[in-house]
N, CA and C atoms as a LAMMPS dump frame, in Angstrom:
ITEM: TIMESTEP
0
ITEM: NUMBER OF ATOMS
252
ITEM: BOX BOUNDS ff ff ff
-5.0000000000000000e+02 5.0000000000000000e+02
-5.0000000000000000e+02 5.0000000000000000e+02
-5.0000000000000000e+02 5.0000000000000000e+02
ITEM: ATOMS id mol type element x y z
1 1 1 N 0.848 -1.178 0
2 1 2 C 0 0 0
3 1 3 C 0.895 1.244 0
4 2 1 N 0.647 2.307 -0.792
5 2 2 C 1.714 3.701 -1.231
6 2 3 C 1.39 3.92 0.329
7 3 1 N 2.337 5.04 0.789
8 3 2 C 2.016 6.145 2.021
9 3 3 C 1.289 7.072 1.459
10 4 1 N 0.222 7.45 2.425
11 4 2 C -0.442 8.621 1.899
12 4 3 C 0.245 9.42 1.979
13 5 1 N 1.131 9.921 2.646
14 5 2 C 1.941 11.206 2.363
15 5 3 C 2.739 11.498 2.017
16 6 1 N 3.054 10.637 0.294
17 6 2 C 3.777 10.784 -0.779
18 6 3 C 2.58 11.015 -2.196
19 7 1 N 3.598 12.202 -2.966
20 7 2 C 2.66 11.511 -4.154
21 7 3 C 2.988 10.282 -5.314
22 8 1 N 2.584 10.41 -6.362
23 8 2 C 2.546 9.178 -7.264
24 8 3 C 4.704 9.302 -7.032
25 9 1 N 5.574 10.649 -7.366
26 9 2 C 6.896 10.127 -7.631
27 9 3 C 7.828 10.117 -5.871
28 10 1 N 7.224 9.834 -5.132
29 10 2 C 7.398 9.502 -3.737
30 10 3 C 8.165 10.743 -2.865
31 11 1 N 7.53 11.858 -3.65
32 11 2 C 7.734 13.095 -2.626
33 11 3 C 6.82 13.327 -1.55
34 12 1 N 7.422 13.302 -0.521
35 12 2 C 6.593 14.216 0.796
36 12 3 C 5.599 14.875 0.498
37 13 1 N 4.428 15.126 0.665
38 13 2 C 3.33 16.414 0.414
39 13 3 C 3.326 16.89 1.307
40 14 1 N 2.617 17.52 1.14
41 14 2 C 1.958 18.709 2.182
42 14 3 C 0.482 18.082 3.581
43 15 1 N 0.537 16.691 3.983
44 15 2 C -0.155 16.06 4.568
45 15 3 C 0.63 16.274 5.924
46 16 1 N -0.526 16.581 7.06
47 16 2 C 0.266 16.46 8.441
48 16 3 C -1.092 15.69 8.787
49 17 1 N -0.321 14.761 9.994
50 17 2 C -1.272 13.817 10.783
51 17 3 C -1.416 14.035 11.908
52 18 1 N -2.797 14.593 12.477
53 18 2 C -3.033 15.357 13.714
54 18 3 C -2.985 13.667 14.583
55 19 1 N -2.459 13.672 15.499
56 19 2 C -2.782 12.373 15.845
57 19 3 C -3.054 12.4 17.799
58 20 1 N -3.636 12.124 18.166
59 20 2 C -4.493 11.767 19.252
60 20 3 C -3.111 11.456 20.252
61 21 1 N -3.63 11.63 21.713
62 21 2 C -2.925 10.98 22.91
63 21 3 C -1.697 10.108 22.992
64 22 1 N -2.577 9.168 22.422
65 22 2 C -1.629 7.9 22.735
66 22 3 C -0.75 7.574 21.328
67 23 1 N -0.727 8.317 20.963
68 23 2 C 0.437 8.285 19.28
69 23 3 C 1.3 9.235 19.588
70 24 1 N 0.746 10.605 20.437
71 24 2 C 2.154 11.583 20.717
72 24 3 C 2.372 11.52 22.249
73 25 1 N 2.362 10.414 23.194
74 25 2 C 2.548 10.092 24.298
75 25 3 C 2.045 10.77 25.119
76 26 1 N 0.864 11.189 25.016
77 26 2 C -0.378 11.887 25.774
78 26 3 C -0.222 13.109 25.963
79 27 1 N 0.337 13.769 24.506
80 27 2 C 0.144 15.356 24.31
81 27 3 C -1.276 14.779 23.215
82 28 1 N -1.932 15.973 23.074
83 28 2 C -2.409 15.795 21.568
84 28 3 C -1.88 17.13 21.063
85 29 1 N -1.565 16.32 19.648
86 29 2 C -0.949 17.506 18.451
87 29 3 C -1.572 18.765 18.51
88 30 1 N -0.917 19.673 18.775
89 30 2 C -1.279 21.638 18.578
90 30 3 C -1.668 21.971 17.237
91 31 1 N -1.616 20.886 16.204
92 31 2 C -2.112 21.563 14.939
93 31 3 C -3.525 21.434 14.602
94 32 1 N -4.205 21.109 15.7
95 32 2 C -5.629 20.809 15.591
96 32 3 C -6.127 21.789 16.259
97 33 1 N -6.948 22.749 15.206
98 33 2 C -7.361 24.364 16.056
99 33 3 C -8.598 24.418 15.809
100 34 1 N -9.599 24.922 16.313
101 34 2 C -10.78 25.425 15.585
102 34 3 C -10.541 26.093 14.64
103 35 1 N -11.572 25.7 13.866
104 35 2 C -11.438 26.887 11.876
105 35 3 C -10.899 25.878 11.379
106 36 1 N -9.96 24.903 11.745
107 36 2 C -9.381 24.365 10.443
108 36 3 C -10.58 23.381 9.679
109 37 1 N -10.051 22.91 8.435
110 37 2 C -11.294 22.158 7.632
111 37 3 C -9.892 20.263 7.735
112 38 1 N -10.667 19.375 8.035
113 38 2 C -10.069 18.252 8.079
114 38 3 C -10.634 17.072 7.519
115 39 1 N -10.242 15.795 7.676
116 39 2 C -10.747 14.795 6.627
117 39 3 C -10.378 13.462 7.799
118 40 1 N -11.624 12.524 7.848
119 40 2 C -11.39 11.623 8.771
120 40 3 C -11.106 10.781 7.476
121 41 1 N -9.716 9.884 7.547
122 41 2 C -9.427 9.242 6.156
123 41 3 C -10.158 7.682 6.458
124 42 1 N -10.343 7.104 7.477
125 42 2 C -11.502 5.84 7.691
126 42 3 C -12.422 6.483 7.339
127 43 1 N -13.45 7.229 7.794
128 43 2 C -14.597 7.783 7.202
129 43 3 C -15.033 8.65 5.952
130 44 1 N -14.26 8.494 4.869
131 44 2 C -14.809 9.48 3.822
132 44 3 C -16.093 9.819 3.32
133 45 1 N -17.116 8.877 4.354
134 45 2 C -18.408 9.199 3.859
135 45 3 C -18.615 10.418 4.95
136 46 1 N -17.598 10.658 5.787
137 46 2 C -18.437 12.084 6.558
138 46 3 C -18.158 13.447 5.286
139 47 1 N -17.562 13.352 4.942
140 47 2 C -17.033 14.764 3.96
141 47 3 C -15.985 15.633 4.606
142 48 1 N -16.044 16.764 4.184
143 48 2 C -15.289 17.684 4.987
144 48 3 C -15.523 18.331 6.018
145 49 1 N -14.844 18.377 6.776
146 49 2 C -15.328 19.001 8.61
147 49 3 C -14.296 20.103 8.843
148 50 1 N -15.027 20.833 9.423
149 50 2 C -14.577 22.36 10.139
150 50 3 C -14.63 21.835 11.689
151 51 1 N -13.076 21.834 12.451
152 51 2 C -13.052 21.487 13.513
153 51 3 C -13.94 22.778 14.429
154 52 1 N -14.723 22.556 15.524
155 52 2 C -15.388 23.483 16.41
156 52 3 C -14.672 23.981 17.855
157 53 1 N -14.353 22.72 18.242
158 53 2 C -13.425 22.822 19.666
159 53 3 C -12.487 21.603 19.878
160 54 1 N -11.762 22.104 20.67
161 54 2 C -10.89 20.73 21.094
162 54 3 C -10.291 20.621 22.392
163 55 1 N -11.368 20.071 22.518
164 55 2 C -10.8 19.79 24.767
165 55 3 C -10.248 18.7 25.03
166 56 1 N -9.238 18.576 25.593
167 56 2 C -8.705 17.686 26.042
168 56 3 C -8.293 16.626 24.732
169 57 1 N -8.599 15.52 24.964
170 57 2 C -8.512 14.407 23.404
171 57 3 C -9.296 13.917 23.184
172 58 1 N -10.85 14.802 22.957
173 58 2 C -11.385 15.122 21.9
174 58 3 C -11.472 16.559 21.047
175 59 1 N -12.642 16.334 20.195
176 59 2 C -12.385 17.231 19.277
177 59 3 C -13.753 17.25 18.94
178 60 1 N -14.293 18.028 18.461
179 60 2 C -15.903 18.681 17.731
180 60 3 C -15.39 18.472 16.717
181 61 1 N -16.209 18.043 15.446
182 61 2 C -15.963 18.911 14.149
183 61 3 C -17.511 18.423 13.241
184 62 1 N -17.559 19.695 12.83
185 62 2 C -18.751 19.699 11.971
186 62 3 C -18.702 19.133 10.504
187 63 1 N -19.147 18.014 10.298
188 63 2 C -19.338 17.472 9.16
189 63 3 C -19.994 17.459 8.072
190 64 1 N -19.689 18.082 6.652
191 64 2 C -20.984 18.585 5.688
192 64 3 C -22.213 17.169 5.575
193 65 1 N -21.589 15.801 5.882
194 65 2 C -22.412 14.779 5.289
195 65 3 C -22.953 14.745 6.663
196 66 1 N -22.219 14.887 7.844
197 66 2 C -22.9 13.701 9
198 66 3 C -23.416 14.916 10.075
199 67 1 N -23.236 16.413 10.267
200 67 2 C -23.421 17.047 11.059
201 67 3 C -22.108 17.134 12.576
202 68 1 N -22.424 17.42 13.802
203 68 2 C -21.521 17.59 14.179
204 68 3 C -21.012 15.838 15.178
205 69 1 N -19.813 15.998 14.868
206 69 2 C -19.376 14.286 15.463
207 69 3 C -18.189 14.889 16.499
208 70 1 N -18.502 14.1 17.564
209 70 2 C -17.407 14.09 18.575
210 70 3 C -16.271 12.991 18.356
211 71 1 N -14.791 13.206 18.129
212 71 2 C -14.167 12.437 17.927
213 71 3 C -13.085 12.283 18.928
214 72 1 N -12.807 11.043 19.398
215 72 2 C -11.805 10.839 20.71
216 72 3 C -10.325 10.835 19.924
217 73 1 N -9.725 11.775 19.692
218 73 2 C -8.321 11.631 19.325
219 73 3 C -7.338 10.375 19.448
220 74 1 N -7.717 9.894 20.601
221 74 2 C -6.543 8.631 21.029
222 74 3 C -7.074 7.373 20.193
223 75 1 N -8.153 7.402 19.424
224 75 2 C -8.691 6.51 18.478
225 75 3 C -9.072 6.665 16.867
226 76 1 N -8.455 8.138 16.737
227 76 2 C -8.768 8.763 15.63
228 76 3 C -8.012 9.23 14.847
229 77 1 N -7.259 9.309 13.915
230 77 2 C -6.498 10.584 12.981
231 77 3 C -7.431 11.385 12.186
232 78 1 N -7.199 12.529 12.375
233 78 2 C -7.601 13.413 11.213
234 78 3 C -6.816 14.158 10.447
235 79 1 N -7.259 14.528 9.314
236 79 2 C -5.984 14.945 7.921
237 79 3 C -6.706 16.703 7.83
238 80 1 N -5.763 17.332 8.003
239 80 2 C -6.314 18.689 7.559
240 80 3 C -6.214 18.697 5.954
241 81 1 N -7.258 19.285 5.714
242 81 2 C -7.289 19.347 4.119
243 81 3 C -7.201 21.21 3.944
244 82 1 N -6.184 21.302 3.161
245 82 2 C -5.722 22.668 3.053
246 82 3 C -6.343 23.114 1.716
247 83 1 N -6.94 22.064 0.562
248 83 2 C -7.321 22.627 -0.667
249 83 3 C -8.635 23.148 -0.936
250 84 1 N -9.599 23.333 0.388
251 84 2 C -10.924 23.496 0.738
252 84 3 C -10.671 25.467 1.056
């Protein structure tokens, strides 16, 4: 399976992986702000989400398909999508 965060000639992109608790040893990643627009990559049927808040390790984010979903970081990645 490619890495997602290469493209087709195996350069780095522009993908950062907000990742939950227990992946950054129970910080959660600072790049997860309200305003940003992100992409749950297991769920692509939610669409694109505008994060709302982020307490602790979870996170709000409003989803165009599913409305607003609470997501527990320490079980979750989300992909900021910068081309929105």
């Amino acid at each position: 399976m490619a890495d997602p965060r290469t493209d087709e000639g195996g350069e780095i992109g522009l993908v950062l992986h907000v990742l939950g608790p227990r992946a950054e040893g129970g910080r959660v990643n600072s790049l997860l702000e309200p305003g940003m627009m992100v992409r749950h990559p297991e769920r692509p049927d939610l669409g694109l989400g505008q994060v709302q808040s982020v307490i602790g390790a979870r996170a709000t984010v409003n989803f165009e398909h599913a409305g607003k979903v609470v997501i527990d970081l320490r079980h979750a990645t989300l992909l900021p999508d910068f081309q929105s």
